[in-house]
N, C-alpha and C positions, 0 to 999 in steps of 0.2 A: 504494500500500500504506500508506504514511504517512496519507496522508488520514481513509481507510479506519479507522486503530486510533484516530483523533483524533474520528470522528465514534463510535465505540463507547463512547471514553473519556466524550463528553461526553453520549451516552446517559445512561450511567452514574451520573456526577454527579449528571444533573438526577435521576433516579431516586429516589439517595439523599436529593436536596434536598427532593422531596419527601415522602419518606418523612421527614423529620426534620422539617417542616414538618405533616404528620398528626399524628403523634405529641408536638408542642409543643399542638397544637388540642387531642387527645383529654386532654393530660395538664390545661388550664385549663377545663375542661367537668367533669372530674370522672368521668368514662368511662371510663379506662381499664384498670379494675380492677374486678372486681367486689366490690360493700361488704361490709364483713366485718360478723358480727353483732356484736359490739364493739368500735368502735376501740381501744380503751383498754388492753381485755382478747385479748394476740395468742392464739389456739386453742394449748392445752397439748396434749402426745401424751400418748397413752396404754399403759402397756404388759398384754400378755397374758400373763397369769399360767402358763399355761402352756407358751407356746415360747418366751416374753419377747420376743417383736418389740415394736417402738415401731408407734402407727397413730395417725391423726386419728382422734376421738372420734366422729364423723359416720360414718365408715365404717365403725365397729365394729361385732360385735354386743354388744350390751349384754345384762346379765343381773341383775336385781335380787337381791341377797344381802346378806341383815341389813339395815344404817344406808347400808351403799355399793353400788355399781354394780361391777359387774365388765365389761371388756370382751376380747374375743376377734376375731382375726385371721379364722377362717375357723369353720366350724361340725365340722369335725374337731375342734381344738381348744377347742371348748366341749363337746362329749361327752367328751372327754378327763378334762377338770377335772371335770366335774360323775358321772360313773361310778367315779371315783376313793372308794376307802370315806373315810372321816373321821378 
């Protein structure tokens, strides 16, 4: 029995060894992340004027009004806003 949880144990290790050993490769190759469109620049949220959720700006739907963009959560809430009188 002893034997037994020593040869699982050391499954184990080696497992992790190399998974820590992938994951040092993947991180000096530059792979391991998909590149963002500006380093520099980390992706700002956005909020929805109407239920005020926060979203990334990519999954929004967007809506051109006036000088700025407005973005929306779901397309409920863009008929929402935009059926509203003024």
């Amino acid at each position: 029995m002893f034997s037994f949880l020593l040869r699982v144990l050391a499954v184990l290790w080696g497992l992790w060894m190399l998974l820590r050993a992938f994951r040092i490769v993947l991180a000096r190759t530059g792979k391991s992340s998909p590149p963002a469109s500006d380093p520099e620049q980390p992706q700002k949220m956005v909020k929805d004027p109407c239920c005020g959720m926060y979203m990334d700006p990519r999954l929004a739907l967007r809506v051109k009004q006036g000088d700025g963009d407005l973005f929306f959560c779901s397309e409920e809430c863009r008929r929402k806003h935009l059926d509203r009188p003024a």
